[in-house]
PAPA-501185 format. One line per field, with one value per residue: z, y, x of N, C-alpha, C in turn; residue number from 0; residue in one letter. Coordinates in Angstrom, 1 decimal. Atoms other than C-alpha are relative to their C-alpha. Layout:
REM residues N
n_w (Z|...);
n_v (Y|...);
n_u (X|...);
ca_w (Z|...);
ca_v (Y|...);
ca_u (X|...);
c_w (Z|...);
c_v (Y|...);
c_u (X|...);
resi (NUM|...);
resn (A|...);
This chain:
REM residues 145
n_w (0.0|0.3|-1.1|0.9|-0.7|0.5|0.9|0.1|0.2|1.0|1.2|-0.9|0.3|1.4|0.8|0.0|0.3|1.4|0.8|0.8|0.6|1.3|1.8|-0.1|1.5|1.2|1.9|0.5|-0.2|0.7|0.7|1.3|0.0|-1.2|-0.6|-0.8|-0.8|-1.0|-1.1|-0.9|-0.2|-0.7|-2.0|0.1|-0.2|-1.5|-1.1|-0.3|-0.5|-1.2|-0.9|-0.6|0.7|0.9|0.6|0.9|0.8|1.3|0.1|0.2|-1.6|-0.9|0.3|-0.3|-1.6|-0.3|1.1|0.7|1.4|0.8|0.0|1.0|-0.5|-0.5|1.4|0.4|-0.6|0.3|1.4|0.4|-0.9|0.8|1.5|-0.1|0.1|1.4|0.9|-1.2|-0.2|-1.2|0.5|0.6|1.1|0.5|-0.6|0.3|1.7|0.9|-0.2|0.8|0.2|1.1|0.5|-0.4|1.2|1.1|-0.5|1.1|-0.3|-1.3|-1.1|-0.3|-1.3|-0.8|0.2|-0.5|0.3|-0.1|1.2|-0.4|1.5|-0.3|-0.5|0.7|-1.0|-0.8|-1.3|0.0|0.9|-1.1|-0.6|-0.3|1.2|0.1|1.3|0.4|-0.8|-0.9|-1.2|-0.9|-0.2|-0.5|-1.5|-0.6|-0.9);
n_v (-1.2|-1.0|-1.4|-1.3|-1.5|-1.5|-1.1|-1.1|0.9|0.7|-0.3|-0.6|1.5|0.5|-1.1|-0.3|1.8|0.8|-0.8|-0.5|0.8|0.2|-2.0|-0.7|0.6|1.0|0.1|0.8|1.1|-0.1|1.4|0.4|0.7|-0.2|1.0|0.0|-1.5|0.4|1.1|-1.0|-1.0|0.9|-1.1|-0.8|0.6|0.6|-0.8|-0.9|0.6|-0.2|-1.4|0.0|-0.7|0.1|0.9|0.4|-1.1|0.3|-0.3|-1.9|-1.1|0.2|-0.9|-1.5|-1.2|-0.3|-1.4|1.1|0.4|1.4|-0.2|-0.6|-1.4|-0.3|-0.2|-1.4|-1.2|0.8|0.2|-1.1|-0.9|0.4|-0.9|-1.7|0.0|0.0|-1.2|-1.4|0.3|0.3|0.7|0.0|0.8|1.1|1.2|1.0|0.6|0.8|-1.3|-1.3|-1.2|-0.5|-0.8|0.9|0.6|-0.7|-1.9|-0.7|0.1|-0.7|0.8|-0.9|-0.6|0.2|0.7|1.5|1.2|1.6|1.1|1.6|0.5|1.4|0.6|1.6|1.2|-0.6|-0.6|-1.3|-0.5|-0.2|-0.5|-0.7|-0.2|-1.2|0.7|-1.1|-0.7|0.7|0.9|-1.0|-0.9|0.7|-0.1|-1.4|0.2);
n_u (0.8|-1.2|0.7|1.0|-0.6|0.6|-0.4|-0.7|-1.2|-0.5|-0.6|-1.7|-0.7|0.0|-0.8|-0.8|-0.7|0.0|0.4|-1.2|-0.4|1.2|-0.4|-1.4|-0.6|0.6|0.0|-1.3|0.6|1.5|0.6|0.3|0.8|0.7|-0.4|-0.7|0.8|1.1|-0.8|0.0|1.0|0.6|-0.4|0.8|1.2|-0.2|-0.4|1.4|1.0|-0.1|0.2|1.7|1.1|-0.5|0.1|1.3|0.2|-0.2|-1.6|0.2|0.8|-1.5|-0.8|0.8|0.5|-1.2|-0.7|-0.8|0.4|-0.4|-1.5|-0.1|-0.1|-0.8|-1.4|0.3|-0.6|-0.9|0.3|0.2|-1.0|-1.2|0.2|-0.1|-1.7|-0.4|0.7|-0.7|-1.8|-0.2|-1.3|-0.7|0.4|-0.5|0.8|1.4|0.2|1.0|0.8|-0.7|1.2|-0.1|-1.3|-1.1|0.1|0.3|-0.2|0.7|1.1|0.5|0.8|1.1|0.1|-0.6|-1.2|-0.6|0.2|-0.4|-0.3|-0.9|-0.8|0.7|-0.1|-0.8|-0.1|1.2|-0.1|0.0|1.9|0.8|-0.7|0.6|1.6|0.7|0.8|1.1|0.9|1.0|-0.7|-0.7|1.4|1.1|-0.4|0.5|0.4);
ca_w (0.0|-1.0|1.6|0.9|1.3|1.4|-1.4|-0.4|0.6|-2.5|-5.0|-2.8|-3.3|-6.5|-8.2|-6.8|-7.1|-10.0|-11.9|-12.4|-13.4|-16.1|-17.8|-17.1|-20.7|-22.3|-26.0|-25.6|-24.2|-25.3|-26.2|-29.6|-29.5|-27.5|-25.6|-24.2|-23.4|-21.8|-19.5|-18.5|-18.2|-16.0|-12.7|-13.3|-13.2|-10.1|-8.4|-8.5|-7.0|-3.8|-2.6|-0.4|-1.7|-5.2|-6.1|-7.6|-9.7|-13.4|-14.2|-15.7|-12.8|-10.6|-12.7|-12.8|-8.9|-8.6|-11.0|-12.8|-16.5|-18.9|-20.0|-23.8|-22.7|-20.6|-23.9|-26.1|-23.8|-23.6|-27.3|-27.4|-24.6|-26.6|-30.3|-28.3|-27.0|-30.6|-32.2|-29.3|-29.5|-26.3|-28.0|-30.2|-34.0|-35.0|-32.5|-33.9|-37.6|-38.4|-37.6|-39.2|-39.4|-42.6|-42.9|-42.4|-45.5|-48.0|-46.6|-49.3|-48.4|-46.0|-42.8|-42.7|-39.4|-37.5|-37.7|-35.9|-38.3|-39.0|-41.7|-40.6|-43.3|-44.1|-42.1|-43.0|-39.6|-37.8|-34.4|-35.3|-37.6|-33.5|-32.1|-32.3|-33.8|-35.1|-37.5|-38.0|-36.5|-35.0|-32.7|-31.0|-31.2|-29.7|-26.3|-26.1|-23.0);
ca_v (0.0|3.4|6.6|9.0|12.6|16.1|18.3|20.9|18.0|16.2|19.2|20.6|16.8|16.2|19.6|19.5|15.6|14.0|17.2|18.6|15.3|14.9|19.3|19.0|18.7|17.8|19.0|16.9|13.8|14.1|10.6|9.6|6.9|7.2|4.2|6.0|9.4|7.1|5.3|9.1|10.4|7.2|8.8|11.2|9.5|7.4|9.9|12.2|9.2|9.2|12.3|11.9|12.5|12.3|8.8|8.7|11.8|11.2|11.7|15.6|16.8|15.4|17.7|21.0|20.9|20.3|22.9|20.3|20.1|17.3|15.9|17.0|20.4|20.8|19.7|22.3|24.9|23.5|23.7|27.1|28.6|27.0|28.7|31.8|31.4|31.0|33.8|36.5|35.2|33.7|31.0|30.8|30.8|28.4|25.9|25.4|25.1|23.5|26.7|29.8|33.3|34.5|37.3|34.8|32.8|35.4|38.9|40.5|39.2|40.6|39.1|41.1|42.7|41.2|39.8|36.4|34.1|30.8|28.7|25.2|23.3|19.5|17.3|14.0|11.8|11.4|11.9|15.5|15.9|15.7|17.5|20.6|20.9|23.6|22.6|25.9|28.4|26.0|24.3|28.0|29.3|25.8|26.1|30.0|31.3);
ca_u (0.0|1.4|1.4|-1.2|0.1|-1.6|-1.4|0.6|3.3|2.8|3.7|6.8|7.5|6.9|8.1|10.9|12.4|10.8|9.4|13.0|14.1|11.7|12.4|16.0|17.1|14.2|14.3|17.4|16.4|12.7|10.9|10.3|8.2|4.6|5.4|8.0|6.0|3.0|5.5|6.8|3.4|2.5|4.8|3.0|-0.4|0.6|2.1|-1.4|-2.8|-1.6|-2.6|-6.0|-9.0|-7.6|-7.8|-11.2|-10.6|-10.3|-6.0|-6.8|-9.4|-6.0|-3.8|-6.1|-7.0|-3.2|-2.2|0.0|0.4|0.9|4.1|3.3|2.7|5.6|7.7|5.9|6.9|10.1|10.6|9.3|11.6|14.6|13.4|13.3|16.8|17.9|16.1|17.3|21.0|21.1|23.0|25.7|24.8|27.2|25.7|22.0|23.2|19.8|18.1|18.6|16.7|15.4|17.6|20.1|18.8|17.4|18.6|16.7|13.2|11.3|9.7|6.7|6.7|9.0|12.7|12.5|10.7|12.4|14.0|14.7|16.4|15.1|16.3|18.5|18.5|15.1|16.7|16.9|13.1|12.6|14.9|13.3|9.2|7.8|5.2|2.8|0.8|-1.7|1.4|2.0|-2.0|-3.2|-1.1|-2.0|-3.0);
c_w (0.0|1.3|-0.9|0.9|-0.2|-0.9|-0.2|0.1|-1.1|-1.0|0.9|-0.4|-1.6|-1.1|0.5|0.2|-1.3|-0.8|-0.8|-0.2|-1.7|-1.1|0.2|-1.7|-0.7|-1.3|0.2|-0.4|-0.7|-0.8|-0.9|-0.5|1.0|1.1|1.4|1.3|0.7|1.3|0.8|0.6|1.5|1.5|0.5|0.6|1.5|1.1|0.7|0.9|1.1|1.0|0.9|-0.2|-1.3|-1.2|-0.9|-1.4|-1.4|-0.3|-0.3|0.6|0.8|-0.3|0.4|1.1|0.4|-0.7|-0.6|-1.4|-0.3|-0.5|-1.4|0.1|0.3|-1.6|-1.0|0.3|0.0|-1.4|-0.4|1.0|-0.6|-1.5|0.9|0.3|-1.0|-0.6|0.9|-0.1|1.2|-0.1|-1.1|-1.1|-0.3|0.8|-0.5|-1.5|0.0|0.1|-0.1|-0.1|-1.1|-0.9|-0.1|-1.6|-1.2|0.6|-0.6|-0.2|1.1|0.9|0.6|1.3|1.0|-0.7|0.6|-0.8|-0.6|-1.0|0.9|-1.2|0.5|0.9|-0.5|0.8|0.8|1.3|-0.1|-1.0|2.0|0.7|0.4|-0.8|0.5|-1.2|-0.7|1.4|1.4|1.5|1.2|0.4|0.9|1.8|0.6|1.0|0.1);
c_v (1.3|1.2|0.5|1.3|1.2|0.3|0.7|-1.0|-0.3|1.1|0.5|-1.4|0.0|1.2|-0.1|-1.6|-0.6|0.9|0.7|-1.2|-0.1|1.1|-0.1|-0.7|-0.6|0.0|-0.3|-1.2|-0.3|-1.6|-0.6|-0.9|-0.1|-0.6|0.5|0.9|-0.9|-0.5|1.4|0.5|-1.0|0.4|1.1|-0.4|-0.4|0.8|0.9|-0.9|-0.1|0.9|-0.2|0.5|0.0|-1.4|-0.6|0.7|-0.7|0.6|1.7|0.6|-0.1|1.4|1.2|0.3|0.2|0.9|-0.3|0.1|-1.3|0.1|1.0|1.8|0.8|0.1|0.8|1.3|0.0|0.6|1.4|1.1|-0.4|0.4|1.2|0.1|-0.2|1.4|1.1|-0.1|-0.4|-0.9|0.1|0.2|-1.0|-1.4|-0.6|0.5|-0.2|0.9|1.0|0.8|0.2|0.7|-0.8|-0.6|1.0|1.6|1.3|0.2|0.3|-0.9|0.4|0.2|-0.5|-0.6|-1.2|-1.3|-1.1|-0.3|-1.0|-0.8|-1.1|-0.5|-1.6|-1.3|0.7|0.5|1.4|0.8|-0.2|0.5|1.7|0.3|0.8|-0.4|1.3|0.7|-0.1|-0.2|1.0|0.1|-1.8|0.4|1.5|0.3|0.9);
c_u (0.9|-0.5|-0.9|0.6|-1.3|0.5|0.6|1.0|0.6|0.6|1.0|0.6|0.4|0.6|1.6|1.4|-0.4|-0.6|1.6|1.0|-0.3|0.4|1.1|0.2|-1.0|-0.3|1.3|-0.3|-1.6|-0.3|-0.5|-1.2|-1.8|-0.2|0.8|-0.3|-1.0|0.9|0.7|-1.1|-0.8|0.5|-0.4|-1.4|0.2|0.3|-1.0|-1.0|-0.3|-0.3|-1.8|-1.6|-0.2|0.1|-1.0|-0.1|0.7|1.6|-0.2|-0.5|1.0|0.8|-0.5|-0.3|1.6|0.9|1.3|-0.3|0.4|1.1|0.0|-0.1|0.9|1.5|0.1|0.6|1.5|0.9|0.0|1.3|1.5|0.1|0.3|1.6|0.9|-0.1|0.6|1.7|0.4|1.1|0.4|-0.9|0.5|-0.2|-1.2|0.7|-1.1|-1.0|0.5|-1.3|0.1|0.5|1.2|0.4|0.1|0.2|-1.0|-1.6|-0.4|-1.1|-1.4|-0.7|1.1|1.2|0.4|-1.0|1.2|0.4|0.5|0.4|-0.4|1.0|0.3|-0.4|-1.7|0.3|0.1|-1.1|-0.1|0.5|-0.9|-1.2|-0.6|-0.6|-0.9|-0.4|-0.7|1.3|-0.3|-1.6|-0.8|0.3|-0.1|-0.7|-1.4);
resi (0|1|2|3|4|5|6|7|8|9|10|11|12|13|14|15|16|17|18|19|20|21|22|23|24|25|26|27|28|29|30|31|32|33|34|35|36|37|38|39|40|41|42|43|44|45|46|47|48|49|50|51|52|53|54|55|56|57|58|59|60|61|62|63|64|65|66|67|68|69|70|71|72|73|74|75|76|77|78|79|80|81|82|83|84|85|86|87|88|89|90|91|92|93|94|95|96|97|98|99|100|101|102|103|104|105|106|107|108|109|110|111|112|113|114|115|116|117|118|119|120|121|122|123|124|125|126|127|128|129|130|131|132|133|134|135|136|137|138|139|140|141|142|143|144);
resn (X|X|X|X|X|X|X|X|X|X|X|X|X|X|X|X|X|X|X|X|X|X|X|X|X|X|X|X|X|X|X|X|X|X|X|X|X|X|X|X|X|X|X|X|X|X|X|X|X|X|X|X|X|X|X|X|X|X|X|X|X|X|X|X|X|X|X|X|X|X|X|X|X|X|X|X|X|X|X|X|X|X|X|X|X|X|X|X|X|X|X|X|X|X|X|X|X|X|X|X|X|X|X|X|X|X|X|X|X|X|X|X|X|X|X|X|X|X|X|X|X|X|X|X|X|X|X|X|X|X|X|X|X|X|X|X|X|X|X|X|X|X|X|X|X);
């Protein structure tokens, strides 16, 4: 039988042991297969279960009274906080090669309104088609707040 904790316990617990396990590096590490994401998402699951009161609750009512997101979510963001450290110069250029700014590409064409859209060049090895995804509009306007 597993302890059952309070809530305030469990996220001081859980943010701060197996949550920064999980974002440390994760558009590195990041899971390819859904296999591998259900089996992270599942310490997750289990872990929301233990909390008192909480066991009955459908896994997403868990997250929302706990003010927890999901792993895909977390990677999204993730993803997005690591485009932005690109595009600002946070890091090198000569480190993301596979990402380049427009002016970068075609100097000459204009970005209409702003100077940080994107060129990503295809992609040879699938470990890096996942390395970092940006697919359209929708990806950024679905997780909008």
């Amino acid at each position: 039988m597993l302890p059952v904790l309070k809530e305030k316990n469990f996220i001081l617990l859980y943010k701060s042991l197996v949550r920064s396990h999980l974002d440390s590096a994760s558009s590195i590490w990041s899971p390819m297969n859904m296999q591998l994401v259900e089996q992270i998402e599942g310490v997750q699951r289990r872990a929301t279960k233990q909390i008192s009161g909480m066991k009955d609750l459908v896994y997403v009512e868990r997250l929302r009274k706990l003010k927890l997101l999901l792993l895909s979510y977390r990677k999204i963001r993730g993803d997005m906080i690591e485009i932005y450290k690109i595009v600002t110069g946070i890091y090198d250029k000569n480190t993301c090669g596979f990402l380049k700014s427009w002016k970068d590409v075609a100097p000459r064409i204009g970005t209409r309104g702003h100077p940080f859209k994107l060129y990503s060049q295809q992609a040879r090895w699938s470990l890096r088609k996942k390395l970092v995804r940006f697919e359209n509009d929708e990806y950024v306007e679905q997780f909008a707040y």
